[in-house]
C-alpha positions as CSV (number, residue, x, y, z in Angstrom):
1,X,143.4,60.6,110.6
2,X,140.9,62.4,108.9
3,X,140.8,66.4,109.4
4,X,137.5,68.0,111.3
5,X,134.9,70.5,109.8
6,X,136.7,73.3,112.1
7,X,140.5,72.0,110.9
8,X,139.2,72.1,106.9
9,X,137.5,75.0,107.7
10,X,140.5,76.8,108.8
11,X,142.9,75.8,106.3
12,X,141.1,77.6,103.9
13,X,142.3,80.9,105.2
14,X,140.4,84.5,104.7
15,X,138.5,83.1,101.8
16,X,136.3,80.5,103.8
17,X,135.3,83.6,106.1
18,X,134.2,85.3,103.1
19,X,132.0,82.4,101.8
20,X,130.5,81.6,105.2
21,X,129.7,85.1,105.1
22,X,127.7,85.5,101.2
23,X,126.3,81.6,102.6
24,X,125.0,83.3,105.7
25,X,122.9,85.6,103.4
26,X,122.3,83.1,101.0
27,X,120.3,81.3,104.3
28,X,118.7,84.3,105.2
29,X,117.2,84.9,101.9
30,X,115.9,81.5,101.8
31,X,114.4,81.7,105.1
32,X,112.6,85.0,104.0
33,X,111.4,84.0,100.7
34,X,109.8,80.7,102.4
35,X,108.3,82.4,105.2
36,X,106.3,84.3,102.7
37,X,105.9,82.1,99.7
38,X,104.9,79.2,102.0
39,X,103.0,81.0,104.6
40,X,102.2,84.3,104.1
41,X,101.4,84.5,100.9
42,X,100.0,80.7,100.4
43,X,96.2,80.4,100.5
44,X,93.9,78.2,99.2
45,X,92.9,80.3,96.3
46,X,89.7,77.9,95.3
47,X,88.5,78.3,98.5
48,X,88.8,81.9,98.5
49,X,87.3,82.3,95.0
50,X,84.3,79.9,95.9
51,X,83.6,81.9,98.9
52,X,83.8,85.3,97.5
53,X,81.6,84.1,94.7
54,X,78.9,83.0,96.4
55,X,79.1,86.3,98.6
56,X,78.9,88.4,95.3
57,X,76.2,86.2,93.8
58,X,74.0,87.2,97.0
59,X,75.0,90.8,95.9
60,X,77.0,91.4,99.3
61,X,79.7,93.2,97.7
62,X,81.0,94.5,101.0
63,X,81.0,91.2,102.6
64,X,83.4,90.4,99.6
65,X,85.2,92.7,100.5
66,X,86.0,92.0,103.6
67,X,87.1,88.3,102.8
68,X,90.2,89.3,100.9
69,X,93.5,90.4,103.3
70,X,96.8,91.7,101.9
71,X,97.8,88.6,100.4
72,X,98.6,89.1,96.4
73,X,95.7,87.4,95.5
74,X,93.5,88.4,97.9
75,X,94.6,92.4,97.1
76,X,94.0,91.8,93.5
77,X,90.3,90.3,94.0
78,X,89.5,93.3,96.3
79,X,90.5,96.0,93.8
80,X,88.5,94.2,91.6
81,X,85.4,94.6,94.1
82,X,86.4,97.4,95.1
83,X,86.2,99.1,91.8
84,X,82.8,97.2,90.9
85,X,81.5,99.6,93.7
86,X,82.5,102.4,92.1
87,X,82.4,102.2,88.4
88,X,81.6,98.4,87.2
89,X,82.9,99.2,84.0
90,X,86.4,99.3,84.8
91,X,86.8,96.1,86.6
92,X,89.2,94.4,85.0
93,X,92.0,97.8,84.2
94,X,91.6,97.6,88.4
95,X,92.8,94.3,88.6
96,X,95.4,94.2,86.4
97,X,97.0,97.3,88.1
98,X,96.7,95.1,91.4
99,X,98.5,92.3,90.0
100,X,101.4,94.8,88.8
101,X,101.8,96.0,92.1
102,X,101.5,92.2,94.1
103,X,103.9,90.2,91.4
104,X,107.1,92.2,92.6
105,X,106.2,91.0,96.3
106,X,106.3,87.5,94.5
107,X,109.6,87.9,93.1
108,X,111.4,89.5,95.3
109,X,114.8,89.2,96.4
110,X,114.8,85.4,94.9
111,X,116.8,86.1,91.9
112,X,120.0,87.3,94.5
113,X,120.2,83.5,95.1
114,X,121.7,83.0,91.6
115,X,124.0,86.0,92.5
116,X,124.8,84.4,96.1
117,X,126.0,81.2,94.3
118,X,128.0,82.4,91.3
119,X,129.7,85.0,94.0
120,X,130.4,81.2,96.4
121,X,131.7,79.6,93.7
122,X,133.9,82.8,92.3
123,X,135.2,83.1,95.8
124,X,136.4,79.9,96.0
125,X,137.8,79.8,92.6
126,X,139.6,83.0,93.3
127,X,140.8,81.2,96.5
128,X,141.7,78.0,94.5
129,X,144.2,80.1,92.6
130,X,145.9,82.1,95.2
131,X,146.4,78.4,97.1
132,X,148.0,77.3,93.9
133,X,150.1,80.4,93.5
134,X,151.3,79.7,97.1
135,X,151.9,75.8,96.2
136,X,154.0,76.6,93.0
137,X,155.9,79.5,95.1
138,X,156.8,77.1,98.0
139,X,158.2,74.9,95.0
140,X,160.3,77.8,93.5
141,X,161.9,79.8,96.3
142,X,161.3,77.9,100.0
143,X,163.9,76.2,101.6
144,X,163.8,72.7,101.1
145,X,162.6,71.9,104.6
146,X,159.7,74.3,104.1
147,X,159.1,72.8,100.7
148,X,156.6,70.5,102.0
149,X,154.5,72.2,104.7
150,X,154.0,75.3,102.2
151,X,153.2,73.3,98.7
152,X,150.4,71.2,101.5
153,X,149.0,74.5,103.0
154,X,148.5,75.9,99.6
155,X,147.4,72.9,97.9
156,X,145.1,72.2,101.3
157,X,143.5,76.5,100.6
158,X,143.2,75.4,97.3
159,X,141.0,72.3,98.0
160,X,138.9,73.5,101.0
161,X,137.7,77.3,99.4
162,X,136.7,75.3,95.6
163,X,135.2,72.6,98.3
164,X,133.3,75.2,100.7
165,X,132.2,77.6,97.1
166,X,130.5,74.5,96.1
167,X,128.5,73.0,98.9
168,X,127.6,77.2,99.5
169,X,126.4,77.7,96.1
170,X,124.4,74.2,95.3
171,X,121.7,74.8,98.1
172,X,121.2,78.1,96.9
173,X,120.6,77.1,93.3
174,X,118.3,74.6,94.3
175,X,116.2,77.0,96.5
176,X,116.9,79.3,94.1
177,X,114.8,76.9,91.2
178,X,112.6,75.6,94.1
179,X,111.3,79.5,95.3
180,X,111.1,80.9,91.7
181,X,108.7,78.0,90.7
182,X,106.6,78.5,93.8
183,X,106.3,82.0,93.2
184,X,105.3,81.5,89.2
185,X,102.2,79.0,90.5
186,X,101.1,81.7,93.1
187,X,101.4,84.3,89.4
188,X,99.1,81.6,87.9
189,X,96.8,81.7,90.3
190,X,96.8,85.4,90.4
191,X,96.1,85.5,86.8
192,X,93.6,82.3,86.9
193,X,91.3,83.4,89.7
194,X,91.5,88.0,88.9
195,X,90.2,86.5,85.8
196,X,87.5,84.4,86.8
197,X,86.0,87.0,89.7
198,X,86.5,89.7,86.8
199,X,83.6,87.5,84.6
200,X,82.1,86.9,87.5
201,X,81.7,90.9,88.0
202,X,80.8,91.4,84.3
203,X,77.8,88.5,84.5
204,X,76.7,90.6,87.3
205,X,76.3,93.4,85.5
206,X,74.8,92.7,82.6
207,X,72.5,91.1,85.2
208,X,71.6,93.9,86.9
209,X,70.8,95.6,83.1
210,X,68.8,92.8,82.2
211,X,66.9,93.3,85.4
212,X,66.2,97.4,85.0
């Protein structure tokens, strides 16, 4: 008869607690890292550039301004505009600090899901091992009735924590490669579109010398 989720579960001893327990933060990670990556933090950056384009080709610079929120990219291209209103000439040394204070926000805490996994899969090694050492003890020194029952248990805590390690640390290297990828586009756009609104900034200025 096969064994329920709760029966393999339990004959993995302290060790499966441990792993729900770095899996729980694993999941929690994840969750926070795509609430902001896929919703907070993910605009439609050509959108945003077109509109705050047209808004500084009218010379509304305030209006600019007030398009851009707290997002990364949004922060960056308002320091940029922000700085235009003060000194033009140091438009793009504005931006570039922006962007070195947004791409931690990117970043952050993903890289703890390659921790979370290797610390799964350890775990359950390190549980594999003890099971074994209870096997090969039961073996060794148990009464020949008990022989059995102890070289299954140890062999059955051997099997489950490797078992549970695994299936806790494959989803986290996948979101792990999945979030780390999405946050590297949003750095490209960063870097694309603070780049284009910083020419755009500089053609106005030499614009407004050509027009004195």
């Amino acid at each position: 008869m096969p064994l329920s989720v709760i029966e393999v579960f339990q004959s993995g001893g302290n060790f499966m607690y441990l792993i729900l327990l770095v899996f729980c933060l694993g999941i929690a990670i994840i969750l926070e890292r795509i609430f902001f990556l896929y919703y907070k933090y993910n605009i439609n950056a050509p959108k945003l550039y077109q509109q705050v384009r047209q808004t500084v080709l009218k010379g509304d610079i305030k209006r600019a301004i007030g398009l851009c929120d707290d997002s990364p990219l949004p922060a960056v291209l308002r320091a940029g505009l922000q700085q235009y209103e003060i000194k033009k000439e140091e438009v793009p040394p504005a931006m570039e600090e922006a962007i070195l204070e947004v791409a931690p926000k990117l970043q952050r805490r993903t890289h703890y899901l390659a921790v979370v996994a290797n610390i799964a899969v350890l775990l359950g090694l390190l549980g594999t091992i003890l099971g074994l050492i209870v096997a090969f003890s039961a073996i060794s020194s148990a009464e020949p009735g008990e022989k059995a029952v102890q070289l299954a248990s140890g062999i059955s805590l051997a099997m489950s924590t490797t078992a549970f390690g695994l299936v806790v640390a494959i989803p986290c290297l996948l979101f792990h490669a999945v979030l780390q990828s999405k946050a590297n586009r949003l750095l490209d756009e960063i870097d694309e579109y603070s780049m284009k609104t910083a020419h755009l900034l500089q053609s106005q200025v030499r614009v407004e010398k050509e027009a004195q």
